[in-house]
N, C-alpha and C positions, 0 to 999 in steps of 0.2 A: 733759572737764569739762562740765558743763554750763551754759546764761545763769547761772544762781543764783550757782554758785560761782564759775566767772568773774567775776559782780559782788563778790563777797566777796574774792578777789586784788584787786582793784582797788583796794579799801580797807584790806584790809592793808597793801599798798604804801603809799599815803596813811600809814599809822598808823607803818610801818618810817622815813621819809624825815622822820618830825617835823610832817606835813600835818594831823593827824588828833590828837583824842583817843582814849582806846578809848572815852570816852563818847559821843563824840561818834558812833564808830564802831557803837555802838550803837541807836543813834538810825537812824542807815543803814541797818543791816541788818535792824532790827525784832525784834532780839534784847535780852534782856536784860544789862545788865552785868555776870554772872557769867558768863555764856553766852558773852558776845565775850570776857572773858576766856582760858575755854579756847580758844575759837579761834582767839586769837591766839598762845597759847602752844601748840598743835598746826603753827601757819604755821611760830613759831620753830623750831621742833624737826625737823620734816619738808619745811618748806619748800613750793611746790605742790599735794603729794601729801595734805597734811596738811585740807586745805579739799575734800576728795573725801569723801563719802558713807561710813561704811565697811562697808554693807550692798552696795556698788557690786560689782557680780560674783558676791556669794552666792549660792543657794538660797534663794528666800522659804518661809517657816515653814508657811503655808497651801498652799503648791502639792500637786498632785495626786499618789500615789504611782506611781514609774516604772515599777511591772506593771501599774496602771489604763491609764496612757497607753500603753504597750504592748501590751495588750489590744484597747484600743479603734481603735490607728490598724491591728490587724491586722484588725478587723472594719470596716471603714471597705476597707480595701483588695479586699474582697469582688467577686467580678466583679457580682452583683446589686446591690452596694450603691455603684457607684461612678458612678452619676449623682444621687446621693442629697444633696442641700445640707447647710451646716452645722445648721441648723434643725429640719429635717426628722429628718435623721439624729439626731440628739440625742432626740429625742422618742422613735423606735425603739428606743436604747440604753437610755432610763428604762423601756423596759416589759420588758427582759431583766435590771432590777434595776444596771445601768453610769448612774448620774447625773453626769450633768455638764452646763455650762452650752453653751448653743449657741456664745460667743464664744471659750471657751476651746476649745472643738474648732475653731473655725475657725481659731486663731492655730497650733494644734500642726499644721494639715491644711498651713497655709501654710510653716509651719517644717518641715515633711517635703518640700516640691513637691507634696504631692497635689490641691492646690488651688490657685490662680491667680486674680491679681483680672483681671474684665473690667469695662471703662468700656463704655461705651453712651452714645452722643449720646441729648440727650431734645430734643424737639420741643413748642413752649410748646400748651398742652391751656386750654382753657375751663372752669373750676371748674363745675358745678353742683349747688344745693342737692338735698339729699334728697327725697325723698317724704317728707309726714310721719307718716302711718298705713300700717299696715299692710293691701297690698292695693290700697291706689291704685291703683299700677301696677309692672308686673311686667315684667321682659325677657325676652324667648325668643330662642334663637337654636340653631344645630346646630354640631356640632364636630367637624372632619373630620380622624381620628389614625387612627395604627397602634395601639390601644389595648390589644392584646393582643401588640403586639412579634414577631406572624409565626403567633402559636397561633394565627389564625383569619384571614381575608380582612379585611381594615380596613373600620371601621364609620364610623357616628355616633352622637355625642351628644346628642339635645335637650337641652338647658339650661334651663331658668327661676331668674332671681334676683328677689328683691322687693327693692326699688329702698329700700323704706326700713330697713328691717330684714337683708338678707342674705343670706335662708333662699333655699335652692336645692332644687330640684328637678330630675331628672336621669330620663333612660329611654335606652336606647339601641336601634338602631334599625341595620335594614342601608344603607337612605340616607333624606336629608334629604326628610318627600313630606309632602304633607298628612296621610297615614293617620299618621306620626311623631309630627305638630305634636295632632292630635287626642289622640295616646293619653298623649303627658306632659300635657297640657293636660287630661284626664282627671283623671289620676290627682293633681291639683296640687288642680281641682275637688271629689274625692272627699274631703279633707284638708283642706283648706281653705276651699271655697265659691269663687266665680269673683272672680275680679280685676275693678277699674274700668276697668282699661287695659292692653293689650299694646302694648308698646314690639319693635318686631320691623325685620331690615334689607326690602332693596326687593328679595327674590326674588321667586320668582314665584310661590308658594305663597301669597304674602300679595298681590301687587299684580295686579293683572290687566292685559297686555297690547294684547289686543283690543279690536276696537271694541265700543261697547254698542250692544242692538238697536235697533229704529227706537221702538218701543212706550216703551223705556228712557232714548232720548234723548228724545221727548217730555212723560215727566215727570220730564227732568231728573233721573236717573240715571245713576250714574259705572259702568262694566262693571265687576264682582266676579269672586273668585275663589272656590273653594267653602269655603275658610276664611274670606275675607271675609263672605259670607253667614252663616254659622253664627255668627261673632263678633256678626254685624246683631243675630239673632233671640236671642243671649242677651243683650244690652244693652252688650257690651263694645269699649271703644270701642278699633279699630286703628290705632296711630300709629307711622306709617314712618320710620326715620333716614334722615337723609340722606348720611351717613356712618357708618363703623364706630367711627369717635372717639367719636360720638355716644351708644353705647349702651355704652359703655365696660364698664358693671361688670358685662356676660355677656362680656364679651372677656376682658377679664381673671381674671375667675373662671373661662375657659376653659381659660387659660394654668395657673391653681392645679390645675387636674383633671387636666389634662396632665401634670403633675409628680406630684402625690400619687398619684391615682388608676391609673396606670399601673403605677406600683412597689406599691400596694396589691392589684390584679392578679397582679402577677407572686409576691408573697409567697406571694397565697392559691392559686394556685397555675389560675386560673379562667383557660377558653381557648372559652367560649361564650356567647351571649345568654343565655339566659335562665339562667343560675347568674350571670352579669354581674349581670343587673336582679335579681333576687333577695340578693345581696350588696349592691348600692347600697341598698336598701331596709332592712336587716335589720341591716345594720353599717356601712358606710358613710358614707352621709348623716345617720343621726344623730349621730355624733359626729362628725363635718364640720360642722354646722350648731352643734353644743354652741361649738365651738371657734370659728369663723366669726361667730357670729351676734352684730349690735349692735342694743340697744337703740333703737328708734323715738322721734322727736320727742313724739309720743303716746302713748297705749297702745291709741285708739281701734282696733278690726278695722272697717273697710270693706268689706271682701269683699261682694258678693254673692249674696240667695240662688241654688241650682243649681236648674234648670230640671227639670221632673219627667221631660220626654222628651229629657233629656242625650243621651243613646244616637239617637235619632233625628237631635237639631241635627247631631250630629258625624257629618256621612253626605254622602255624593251624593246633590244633586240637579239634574233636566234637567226641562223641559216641554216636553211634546208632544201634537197634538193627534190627538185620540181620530174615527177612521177611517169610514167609512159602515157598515163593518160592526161597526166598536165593538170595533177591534184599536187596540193603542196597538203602536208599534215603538219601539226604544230599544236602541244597542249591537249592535246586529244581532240581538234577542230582540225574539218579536213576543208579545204579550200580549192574551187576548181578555175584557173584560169580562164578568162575569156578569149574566144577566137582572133579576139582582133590583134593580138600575140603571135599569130601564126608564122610570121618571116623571123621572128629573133628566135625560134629552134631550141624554145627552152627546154624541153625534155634531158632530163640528165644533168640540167644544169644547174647552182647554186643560186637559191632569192634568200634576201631578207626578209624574214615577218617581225614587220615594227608595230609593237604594242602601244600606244597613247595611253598617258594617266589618266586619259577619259573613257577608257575602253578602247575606242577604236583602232581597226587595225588596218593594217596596211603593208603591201607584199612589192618588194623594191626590186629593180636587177638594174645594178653597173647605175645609181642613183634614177632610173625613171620607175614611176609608178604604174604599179600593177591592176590593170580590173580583172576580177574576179567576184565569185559569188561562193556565199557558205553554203556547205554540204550539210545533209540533215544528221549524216553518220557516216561513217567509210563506206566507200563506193565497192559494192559486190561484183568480182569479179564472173566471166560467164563461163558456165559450168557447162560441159557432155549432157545430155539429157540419160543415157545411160550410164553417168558415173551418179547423178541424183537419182537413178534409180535403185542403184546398189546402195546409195550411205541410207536410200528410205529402208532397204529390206523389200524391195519389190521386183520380179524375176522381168524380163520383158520379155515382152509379146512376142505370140509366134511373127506378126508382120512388124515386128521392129527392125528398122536401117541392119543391127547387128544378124540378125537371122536372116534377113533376105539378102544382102552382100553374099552373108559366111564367115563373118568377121567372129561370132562367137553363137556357141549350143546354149550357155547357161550353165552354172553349175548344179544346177540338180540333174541335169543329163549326164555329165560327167562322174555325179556321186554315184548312180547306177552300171554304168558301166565298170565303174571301179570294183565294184560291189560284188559285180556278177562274175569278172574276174578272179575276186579272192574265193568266192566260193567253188569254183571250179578246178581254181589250184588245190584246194581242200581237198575237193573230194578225190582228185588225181593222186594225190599223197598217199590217204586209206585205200584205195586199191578198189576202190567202186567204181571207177571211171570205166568205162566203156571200149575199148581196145578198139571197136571198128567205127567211133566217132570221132572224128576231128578235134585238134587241140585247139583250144583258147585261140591261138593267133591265128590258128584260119579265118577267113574273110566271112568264111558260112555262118560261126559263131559272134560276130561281132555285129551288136544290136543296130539296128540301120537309123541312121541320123537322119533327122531333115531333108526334104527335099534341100531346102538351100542350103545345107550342107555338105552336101555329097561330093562336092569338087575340093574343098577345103581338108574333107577326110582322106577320098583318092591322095593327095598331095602330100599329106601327113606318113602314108601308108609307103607311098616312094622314099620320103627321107629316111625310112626305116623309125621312125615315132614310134613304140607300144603305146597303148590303148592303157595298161595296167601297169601302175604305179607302186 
């Protein structure tokens, strides 16, 4: 029985024992006085049984026919369709023409075992209000799944949600890099016009780890990242969570992708990027967003206009300065300016080399563009023909520049002279030396150099130079 009727025995009882009127009993039960009449003459007659419902146990009139509900808990038991919620599922079943409500699949999924309730502890979360235009600000973030369930090596997702509105943006990607964060953030641009704000977490793609240069710490500049910069130069302002709680509604619209979008893969039967990004585009996200999307506290659009050299912001950029010979290096590619440069006096001076997502490259000064041509490898400086003949191991010639000047003997003439010295001092030591022959430093002893040496040696001989070392 239930409270109800339970309460209704109780006052039958009252009415049987002489405690009660029926009118009174009427009054009680909020029933009319014909009303408790038969219900008291249903008590007499059946006793307990009598104050029970007597719809209690039937088939209700509206339920569902038991080949609908057969049908459907056998396509529900589907091995693709068996991480599929009640919700979810239900929406798949209305477009194979099986209507039903989501709650009543859930009660028959439960009443079969194919379903099971789980609790989840929650953890208390900081409410914050919306954005109130569209476009303020936007969240980005990547989303690292098995998206394709093993058809392919597990990817990522970029994400963009507009914080007041809903709308998502989605591109997928082999991993989370700058070129990733550019190309949804592109394609959001293309559609939209740029956002006031990215709301983005503290990796490293958005935050910069390093130190800033010296040049950057003196005007009080924070060291950037090459998304930081690019966000600089369109106007868009970068703000870092400080937590994942923080930016909650790309986390959780993660978690919706994760679930939808994984079983909408698997349907369509897609197991590569670009039929992936092409499906998100085409079918996906618009009716994701149809369904998804709420209305704005406004209607105002905020957006931003796009930058005319969008393709260029979104790129690498390094400075480097521009060489005596008017080579710029960068990346281990060396780069030689063209002549026609020749009045801006770039030597010594600062360019940018800005990398395109397409490769190409491109060398800036004070924003004009640079010509230039690629080098095969670093540019060899010019060498002494007498210093490449010393790193070969090769003595020069008696008519080389250095010999006929007098600029140098060579050092094998020197080793001998050295040579002939210490032997001489030897033998001067032992006492063999010859008392009525000249010593070492006489000019008679000292082995006669080159003709085109002989003024370099005289010269030598005045500074007071010895010969022996």
């Amino acid at each position: 029985m239930s409270r109800k009727e339970r309460d209704r025995l109780t006052i039958m009882i009252g009415i049987k024992r002489q405690e009660l009127t029926v009118v009174q009993a009427a009054g009680l039960m909020g029933l009319g006085y014909r009303q408790s009449k038969r219900v008291w003459r249903r008590y007499q007659a059946e006793g307990d049984a009598g104050l029970v419902h007597r719809l209690r146990g039937k088939p209700s009139a509206r339920r569902k026919p038991p080949a609908l509900r057969a049908q459907v808990l056998a396509r529900c038991a589907e091995e693709r369709y068996a991480d599929f919620g009640p919700t979810l599922m239900a929406e798949h079943l209305d477009r194979e023409g099986l209507k039903l409500d989501h709650e009543t699949l859930r009660r028959w999924l439960l009443a079969t075992g194919q379903r099971t309730v789980r609790r989840r502890r929650q953890k208390h979360r900081q409410w914050r209000q919306r954005q109130p235009c569209f476009g303020a600000m936007v969240q980005l973030d990547g989303s690292h799944h098995d998206w394709f369930e093993g058809r392919r090596a597990p990817c990522v997702l970029m994400v963009m949600v507009d914080d007041a509105t809903n709308r998502v943006r989605a591109h997928f990607s082999e991993q989370e890099t700058t070129r990733a964060s550019y190309e949804v953030l592109e394609g959001w641009t293309r559609r939209h016009r740029l956002p006031r704000s990215l709301y983005v977490d503290r990796d490293s793609i958005y935050r910069c780890e390093g130190v800033a240069s010296i040049a950057d710490q003196l005007a009080g500049k924070a060291p950037q990242t090459q998304f930081g910069r690019a966000m600089e130069q369109l106007g868009v302002k970068l703000i870092l969570a400080n937590s994942p709680q923080a930016k909650g509604r790309v986390e959780r619209m993660n978690g919706v992708l994760q679930d939808r979008l994984v079983k909408a893969l698997r349907l369509a039967g897609i197991g590569d990027l670009e039929g992936a990004n092409r499906f998100l585009e085409e079918e996906f996200l618009p009716a994701f967003n149809r369904k998804f999307n709420v209305p704005a506290a406004s209607t105002l659009d905020v957006h931003q206009a796009a930058a005319r050299n969008l393709n260029e912001v979104l790129s690498w950029e390094e400075v480097r300065v521009v060489q005596r010979d008017w080579t710029v290096a960068c990346e281990g590619q060396w780069y030689q300016l063209d002549r026609q440069h020749e009045a801006m006096s770039l030597a010594g001076r600062p360019v940018i080399v800005r990398t395109l997502r397409d490769g190409r490259v491109q060398l800036v000064y004070r924003g004009q563009k640079l010509k230039w041509r690629a080098l095969p490898g670093r540019p060899q400086r010019a060498k002494c023909p007498a210093i490449k003949a010393q790193a070969a191991g090769v003595a020069p010639a008696a008519e080389h520049p250095w010999r006929r000047w007098g600029a140098a003997a060579g050092r094998k003439f020197w080793r001998e002279v050295k040579a002939q010295g210490r032997a001489t001092q030897e033998a001067a030591r032992l006492g063999v030396q010859d008392c009525g022959r000249p010593s070492l430093r006489s000019a008679s002893l000292r082995p006669a150099p080159p003709a085109g040496l002989k003024r370099v040696a005289d010269n030598k001989q005045r500074r007071g130079h010895s010969l022996v070392s």
